[in-house]
N, CA, C and O atoms as a GROMACS GRO file, in nm:
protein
  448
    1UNK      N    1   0.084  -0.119   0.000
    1UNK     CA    2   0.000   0.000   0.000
    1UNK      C    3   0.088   0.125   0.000
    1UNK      O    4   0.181   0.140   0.080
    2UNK      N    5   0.053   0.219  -0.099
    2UNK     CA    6   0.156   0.362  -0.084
    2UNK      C    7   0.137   0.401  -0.001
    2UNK      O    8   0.040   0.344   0.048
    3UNK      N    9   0.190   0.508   0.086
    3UNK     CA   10   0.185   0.569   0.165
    3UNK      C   11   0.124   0.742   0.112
    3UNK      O   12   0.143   0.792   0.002
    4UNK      N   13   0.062   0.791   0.207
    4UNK     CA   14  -0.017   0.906   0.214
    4UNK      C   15   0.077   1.012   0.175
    4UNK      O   16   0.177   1.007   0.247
    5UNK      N   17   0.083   1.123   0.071
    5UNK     CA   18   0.143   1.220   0.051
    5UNK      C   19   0.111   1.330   0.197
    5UNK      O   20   0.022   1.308   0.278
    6UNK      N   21   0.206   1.448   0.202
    6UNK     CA   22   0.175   1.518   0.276
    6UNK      C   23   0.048   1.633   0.255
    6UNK      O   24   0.012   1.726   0.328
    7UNK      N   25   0.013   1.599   0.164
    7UNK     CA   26  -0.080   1.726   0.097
    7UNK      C   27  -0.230   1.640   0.140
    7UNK      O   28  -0.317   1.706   0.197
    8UNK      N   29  -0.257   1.492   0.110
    8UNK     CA   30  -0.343   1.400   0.122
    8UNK      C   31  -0.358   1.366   0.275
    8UNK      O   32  -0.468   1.329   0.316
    9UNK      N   33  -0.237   1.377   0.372
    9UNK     CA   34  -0.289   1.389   0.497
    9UNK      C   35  -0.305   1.513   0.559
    9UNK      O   36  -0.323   1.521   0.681
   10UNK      N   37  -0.301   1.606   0.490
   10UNK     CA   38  -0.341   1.770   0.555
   10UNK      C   39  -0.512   1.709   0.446
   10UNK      O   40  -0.607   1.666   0.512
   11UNK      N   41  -0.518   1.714   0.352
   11UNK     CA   42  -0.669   1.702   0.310
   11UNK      C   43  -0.791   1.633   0.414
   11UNK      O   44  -0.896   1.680   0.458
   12UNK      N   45  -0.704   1.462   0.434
   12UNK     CA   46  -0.746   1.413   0.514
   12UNK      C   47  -0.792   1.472   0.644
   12UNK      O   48  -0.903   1.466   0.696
   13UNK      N   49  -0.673   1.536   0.690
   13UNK     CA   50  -0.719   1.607   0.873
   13UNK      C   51  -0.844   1.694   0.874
   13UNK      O   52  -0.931   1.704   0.960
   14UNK      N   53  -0.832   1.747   0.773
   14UNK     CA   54  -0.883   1.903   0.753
   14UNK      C   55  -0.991   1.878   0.697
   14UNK      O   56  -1.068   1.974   0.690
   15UNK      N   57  -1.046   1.732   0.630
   15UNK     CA   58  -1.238   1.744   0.668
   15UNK      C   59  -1.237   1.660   0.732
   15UNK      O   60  -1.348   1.616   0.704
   16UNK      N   61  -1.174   1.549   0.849
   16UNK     CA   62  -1.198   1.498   0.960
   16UNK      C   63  -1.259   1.591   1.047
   16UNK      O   64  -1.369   1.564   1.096
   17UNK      N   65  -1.173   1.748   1.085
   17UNK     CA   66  -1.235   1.863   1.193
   17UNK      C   67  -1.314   1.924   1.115
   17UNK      O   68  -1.393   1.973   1.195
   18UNK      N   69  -1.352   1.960   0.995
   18UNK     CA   70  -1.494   1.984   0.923
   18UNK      C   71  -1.600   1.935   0.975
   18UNK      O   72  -1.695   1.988   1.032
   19UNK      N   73  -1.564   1.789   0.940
   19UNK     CA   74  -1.705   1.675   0.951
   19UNK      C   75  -1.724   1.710   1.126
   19UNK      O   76  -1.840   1.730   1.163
   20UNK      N   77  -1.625   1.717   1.220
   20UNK     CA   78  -1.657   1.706   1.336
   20UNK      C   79  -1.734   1.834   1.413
   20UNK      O   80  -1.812   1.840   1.508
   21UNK      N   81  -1.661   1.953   1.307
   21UNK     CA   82  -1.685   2.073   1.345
   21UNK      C   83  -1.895   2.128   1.304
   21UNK      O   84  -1.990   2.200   1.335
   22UNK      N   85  -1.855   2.047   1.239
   22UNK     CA   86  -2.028   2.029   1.167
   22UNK      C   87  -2.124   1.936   1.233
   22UNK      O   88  -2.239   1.953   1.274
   23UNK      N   89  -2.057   1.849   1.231
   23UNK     CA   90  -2.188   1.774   1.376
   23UNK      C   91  -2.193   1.849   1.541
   23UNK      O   92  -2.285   1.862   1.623
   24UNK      N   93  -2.079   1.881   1.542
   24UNK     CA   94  -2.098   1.982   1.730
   24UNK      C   95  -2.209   2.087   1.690
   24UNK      O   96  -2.317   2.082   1.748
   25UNK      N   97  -2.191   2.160   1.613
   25UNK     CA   98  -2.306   2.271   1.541
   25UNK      C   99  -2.414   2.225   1.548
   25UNK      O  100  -2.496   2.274   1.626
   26UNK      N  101  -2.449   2.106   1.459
   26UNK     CA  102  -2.603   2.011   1.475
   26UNK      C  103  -2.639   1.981   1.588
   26UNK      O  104  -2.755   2.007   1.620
   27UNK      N  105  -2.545   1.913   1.687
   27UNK     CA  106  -2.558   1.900   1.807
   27UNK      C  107  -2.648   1.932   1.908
   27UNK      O  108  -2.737   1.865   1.959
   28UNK      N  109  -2.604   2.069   1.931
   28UNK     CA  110  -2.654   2.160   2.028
   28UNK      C  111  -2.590   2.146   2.186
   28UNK      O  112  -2.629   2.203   2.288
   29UNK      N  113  -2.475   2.049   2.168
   29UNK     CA  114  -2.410   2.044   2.280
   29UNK      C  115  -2.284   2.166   2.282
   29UNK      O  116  -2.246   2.232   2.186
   30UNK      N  117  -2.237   2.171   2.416
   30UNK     CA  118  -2.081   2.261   2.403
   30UNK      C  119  -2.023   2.243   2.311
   30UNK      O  120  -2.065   2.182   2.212
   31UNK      N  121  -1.911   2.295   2.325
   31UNK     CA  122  -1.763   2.237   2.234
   31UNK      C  123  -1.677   2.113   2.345
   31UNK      O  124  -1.597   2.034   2.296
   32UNK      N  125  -1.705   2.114   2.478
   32UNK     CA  126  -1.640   2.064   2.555
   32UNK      C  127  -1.723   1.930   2.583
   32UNK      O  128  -1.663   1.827   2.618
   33UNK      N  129  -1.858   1.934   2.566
   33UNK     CA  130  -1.935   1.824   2.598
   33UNK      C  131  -1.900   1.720   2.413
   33UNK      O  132  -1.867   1.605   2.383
   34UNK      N  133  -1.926   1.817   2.353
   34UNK     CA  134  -1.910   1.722   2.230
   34UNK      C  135  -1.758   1.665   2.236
   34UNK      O  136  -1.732   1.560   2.295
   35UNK      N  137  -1.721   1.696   2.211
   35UNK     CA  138  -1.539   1.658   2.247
   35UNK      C  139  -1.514   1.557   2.333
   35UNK      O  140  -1.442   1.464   2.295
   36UNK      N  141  -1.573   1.557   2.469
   36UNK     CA  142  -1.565   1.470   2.573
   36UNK      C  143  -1.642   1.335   2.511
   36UNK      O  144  -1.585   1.227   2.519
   37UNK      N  145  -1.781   1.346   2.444
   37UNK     CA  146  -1.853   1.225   2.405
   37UNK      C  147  -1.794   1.176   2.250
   37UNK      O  148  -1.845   1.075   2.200
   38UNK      N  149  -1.691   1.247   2.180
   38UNK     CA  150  -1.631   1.200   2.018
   38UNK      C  151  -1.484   1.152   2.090
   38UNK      O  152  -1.415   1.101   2.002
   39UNK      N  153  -1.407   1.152   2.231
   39UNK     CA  154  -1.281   1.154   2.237
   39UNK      C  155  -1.220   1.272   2.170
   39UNK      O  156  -1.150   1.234   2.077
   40UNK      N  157  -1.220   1.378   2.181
   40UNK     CA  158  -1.165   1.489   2.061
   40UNK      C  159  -1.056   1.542   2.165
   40UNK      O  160  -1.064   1.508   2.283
   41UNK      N  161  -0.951   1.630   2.118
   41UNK     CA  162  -0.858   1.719   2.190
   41UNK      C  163  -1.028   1.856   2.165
   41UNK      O  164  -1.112   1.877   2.077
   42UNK      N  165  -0.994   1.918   2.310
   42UNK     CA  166  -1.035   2.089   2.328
   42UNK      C  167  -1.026   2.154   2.229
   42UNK      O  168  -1.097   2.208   2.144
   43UNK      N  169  -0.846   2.128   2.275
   43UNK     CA  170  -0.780   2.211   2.197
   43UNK      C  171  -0.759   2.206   2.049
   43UNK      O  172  -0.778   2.308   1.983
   44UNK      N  173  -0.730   2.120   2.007
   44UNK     CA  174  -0.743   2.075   1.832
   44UNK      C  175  -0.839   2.126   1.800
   44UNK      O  176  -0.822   2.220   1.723
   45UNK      N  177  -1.011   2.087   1.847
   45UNK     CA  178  -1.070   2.151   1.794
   45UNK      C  179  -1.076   2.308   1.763
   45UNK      O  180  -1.103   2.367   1.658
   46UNK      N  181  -1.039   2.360   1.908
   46UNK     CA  182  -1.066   2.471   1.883
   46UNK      C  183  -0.998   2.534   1.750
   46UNK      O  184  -1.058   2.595   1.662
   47UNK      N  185  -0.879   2.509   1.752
   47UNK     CA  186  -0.766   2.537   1.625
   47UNK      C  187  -0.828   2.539   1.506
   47UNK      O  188  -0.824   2.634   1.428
   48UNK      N  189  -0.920   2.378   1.479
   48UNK     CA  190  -0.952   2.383   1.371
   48UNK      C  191  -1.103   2.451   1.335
   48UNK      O  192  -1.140   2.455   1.218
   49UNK      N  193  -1.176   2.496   1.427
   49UNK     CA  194  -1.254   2.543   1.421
   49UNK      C  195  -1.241   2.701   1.398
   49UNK      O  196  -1.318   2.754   1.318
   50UNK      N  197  -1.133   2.787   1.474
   50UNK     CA  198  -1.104   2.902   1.457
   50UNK      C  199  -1.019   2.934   1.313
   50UNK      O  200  -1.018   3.043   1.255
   51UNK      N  201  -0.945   2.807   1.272
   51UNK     CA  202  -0.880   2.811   1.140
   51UNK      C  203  -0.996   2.809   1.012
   51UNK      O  204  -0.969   2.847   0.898
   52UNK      N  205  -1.122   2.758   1.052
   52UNK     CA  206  -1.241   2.743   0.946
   52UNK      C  207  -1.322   2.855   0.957
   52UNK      O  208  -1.391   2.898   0.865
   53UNK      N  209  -1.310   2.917   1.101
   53UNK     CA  210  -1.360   3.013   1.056
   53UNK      C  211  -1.286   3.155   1.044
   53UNK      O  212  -1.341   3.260   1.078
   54UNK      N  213  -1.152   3.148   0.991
   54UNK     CA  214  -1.104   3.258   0.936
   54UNK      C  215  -1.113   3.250   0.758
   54UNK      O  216  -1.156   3.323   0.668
   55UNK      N  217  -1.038   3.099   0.769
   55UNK     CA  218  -1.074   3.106   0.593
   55UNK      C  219  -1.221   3.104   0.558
   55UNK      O  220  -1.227   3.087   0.436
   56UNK      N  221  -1.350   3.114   0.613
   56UNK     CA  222  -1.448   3.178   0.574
   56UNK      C  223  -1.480   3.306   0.607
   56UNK      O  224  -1.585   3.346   0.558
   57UNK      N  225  -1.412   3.391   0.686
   57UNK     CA  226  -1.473   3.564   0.714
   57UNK      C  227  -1.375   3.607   0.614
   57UNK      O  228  -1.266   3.552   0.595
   58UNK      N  229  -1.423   3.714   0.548
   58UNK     CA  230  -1.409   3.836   0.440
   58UNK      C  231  -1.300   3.896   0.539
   58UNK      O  232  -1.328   3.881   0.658
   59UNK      N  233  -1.211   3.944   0.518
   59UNK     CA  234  -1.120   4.054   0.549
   59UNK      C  235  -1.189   4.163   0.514
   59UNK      O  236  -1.256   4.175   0.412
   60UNK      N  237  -1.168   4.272   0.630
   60UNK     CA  238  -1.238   4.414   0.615
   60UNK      C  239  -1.112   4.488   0.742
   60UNK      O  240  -1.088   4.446   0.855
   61UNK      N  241  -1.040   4.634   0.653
   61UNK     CA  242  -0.998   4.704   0.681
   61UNK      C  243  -1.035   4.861   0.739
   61UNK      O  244  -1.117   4.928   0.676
   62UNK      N  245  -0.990   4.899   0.824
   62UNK     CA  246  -1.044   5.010   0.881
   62UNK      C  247  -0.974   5.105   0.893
   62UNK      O  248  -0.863   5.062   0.862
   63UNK      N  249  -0.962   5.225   0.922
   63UNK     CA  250  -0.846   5.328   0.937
   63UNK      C  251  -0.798   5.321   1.087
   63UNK      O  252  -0.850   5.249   1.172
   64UNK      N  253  -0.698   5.398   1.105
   64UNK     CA  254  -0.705   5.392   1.233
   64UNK      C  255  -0.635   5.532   1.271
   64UNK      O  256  -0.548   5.582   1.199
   65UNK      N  257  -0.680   5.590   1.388
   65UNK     CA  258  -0.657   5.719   1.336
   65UNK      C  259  -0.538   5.776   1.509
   65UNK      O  260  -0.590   5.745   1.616
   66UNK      N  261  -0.465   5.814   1.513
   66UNK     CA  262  -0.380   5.840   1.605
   66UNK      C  263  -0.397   5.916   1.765
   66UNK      O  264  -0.341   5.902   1.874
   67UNK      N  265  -0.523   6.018   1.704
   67UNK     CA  266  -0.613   6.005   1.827
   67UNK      C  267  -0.737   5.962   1.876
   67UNK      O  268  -0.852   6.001   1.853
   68UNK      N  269  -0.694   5.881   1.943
   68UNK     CA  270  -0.841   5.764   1.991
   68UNK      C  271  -0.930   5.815   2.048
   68UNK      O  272  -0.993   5.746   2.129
   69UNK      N  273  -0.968   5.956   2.027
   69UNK     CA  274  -1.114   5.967   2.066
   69UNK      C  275  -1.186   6.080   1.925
   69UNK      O  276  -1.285   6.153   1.923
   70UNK      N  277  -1.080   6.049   1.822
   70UNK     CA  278  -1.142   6.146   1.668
   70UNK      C  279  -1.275   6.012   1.626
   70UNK      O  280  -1.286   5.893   1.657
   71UNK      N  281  -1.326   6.070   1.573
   71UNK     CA  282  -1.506   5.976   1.526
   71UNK      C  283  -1.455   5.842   1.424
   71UNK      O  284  -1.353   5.839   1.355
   72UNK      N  285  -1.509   5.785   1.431
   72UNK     CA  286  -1.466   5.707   1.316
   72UNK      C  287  -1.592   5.705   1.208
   72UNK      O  288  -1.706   5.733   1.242
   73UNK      N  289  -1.558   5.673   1.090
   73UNK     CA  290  -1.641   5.665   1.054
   73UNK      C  291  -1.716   5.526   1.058
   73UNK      O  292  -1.670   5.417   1.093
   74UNK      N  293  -1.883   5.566   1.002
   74UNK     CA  294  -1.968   5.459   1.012
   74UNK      C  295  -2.002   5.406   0.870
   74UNK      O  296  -2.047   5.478   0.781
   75UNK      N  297  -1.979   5.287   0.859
   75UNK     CA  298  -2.026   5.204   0.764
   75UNK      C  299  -2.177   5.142   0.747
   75UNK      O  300  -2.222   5.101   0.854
   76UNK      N  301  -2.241   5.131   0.663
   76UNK     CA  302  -2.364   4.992   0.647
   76UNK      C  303  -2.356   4.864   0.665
   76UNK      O  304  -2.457   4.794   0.656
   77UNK      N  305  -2.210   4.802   0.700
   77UNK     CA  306  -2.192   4.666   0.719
   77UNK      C  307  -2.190   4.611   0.854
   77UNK      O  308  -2.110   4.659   0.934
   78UNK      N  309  -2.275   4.507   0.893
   78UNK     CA  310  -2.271   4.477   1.023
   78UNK      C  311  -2.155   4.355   1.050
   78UNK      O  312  -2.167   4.284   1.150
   79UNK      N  313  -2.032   4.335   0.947
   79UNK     CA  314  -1.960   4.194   0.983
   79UNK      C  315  -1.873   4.298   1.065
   79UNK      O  316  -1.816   4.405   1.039
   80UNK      N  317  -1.893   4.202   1.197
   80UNK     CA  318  -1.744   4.291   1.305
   80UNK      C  319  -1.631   4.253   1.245
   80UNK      O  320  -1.599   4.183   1.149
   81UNK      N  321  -1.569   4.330   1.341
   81UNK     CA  322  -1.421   4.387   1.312
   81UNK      C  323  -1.330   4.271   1.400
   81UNK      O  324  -1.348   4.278   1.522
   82UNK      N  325  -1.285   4.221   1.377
   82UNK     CA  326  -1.212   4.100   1.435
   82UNK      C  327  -1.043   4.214   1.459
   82UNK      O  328  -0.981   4.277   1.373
   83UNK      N  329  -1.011   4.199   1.625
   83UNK     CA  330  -0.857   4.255   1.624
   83UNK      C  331  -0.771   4.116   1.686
   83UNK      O  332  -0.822   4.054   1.779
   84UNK      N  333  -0.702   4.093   1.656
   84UNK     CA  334  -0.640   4.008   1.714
   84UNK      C  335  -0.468   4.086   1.772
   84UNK      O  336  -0.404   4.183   1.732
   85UNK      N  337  -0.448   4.000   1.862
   85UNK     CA  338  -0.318   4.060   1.954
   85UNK      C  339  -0.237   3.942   1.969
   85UNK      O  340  -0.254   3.853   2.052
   86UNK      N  341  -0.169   3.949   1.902
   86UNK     CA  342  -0.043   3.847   1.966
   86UNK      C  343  -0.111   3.735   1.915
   86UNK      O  344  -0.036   3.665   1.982
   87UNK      N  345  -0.161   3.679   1.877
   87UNK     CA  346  -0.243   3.547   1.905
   87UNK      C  347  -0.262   3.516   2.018
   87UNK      O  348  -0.243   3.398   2.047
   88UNK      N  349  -0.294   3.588   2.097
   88UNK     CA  350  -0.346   3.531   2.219
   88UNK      C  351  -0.482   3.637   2.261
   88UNK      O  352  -0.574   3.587   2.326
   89UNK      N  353  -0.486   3.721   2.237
   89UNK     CA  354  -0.604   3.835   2.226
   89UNK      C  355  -0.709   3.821   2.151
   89UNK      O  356  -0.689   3.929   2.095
   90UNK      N  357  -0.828   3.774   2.087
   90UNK     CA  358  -0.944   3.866   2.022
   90UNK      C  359  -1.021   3.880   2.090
   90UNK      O  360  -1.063   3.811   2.183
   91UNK      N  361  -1.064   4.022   2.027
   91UNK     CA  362  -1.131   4.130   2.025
   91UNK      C  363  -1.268   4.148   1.914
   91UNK      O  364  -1.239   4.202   1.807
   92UNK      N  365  -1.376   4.117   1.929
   92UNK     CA  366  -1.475   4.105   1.806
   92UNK      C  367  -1.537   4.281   1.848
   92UNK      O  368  -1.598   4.319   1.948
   93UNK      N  369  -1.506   4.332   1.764
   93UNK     CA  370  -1.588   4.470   1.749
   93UNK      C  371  -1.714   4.525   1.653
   93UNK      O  372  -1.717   4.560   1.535
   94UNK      N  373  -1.834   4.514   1.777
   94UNK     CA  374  -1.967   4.522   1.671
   94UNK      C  375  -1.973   4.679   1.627
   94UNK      O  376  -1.886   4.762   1.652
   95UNK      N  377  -2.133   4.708   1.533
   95UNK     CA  378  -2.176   4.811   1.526
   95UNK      C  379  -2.166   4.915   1.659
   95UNK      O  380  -2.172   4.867   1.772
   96UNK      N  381  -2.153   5.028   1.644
   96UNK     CA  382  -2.149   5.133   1.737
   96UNK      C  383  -2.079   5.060   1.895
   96UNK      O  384  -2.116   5.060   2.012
   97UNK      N  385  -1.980   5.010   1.831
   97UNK     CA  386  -1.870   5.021   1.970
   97UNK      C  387  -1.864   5.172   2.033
   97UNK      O  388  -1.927   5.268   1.987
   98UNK      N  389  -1.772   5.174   2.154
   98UNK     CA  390  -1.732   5.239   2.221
   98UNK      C  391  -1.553   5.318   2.173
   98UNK      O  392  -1.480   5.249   2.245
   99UNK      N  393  -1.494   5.380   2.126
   99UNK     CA  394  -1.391   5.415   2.117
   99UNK      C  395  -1.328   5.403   2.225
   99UNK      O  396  -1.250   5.311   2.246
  100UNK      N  397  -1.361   5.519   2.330
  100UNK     CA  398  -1.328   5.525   2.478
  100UNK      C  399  -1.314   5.376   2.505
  100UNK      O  400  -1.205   5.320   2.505
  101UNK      N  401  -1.436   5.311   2.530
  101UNK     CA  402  -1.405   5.189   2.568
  101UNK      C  403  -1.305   5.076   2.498
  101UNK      O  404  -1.290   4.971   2.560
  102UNK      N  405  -1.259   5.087   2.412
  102UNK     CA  406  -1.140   5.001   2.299
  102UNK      C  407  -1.019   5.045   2.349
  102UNK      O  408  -0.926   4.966   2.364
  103UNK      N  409  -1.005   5.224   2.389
  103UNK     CA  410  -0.889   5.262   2.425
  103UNK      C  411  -0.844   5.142   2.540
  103UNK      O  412  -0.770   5.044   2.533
  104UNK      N  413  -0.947   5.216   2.673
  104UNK     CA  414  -0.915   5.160   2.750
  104UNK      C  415  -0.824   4.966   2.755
  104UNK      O  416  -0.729   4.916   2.817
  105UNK      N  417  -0.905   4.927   2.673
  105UNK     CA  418  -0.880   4.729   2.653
  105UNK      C  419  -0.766   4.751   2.606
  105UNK      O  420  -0.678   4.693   2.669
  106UNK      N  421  -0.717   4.830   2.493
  106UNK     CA  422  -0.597   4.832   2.475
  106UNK      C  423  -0.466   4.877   2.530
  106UNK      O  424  -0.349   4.850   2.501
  107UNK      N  425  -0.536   4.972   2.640
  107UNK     CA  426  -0.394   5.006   2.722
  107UNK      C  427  -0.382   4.891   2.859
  107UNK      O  428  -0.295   4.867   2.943
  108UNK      N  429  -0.493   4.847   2.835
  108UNK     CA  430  -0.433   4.725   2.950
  108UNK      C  431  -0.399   4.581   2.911
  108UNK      O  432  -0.344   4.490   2.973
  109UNK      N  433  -0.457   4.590   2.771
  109UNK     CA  434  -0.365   4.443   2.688
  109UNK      C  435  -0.236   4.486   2.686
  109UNK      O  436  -0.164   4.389   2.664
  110UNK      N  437  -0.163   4.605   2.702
  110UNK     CA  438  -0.033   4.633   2.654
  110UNK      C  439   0.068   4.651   2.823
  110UNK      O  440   0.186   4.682   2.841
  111UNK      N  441  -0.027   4.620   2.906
  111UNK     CA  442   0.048   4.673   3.051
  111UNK      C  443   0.043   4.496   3.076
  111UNK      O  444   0.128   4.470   3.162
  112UNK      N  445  -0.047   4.341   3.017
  112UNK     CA  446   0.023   4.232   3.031
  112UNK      C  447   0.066   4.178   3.006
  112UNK      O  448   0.107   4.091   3.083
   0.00000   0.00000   0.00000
């Protein structure tokens, strides 16, 4: 029997956590209860679940303006604003956030 190319076991993995990531959804259980009753890693899932859902959100850019309390402007689109920090930070920013309040999160993501 050949052995699996590396491209055919990334295919393979990657709708194994599809298929799995798609029945927890149907579910209606946690992420932690489903996991616990499939044997799953937490953590794997989470990876592959946060990796599925980046390659499905649209990238959307914003200005950013040097003093954090000038207006921003307002758009018609309600997909938030995803910030991420370090990889260890997000931040989902809806319609009519707070400026003031973003400052603040950000001067204390940067003081840990």
């Amino acid at each position: 029997m050949a052995e699996q190319t590396k491209e055919e076991k990334n295919k393979e993995r990657k709708e194994f956590w599809r298929s799995h990531i798609k029945g927890w959804e149907e579910s209606g259980l946690t992420q932690i209860e489903y996991c616990n009753r499939h044997e799953l890693s937490r953590h794997r899932f989470t990876y592959w679940k946060c990796k599925r859902d980046k390659e499905s959100r649209p990238v959307t850019f914003m200005p950013i303006f040097q003093n954090p309390m000038q207006s921003y402007p307002t758009t018609n689109q309600s997909i938030p604003i995803n910030l991420i920090i370090r990889d260890r930070y997000r931040i989902e920013i809806g319609d009519g956030f707070s400026p003031h309040t973003l400052g603040q999160i950000l001067h204390t993501l940067e003081r840990v």
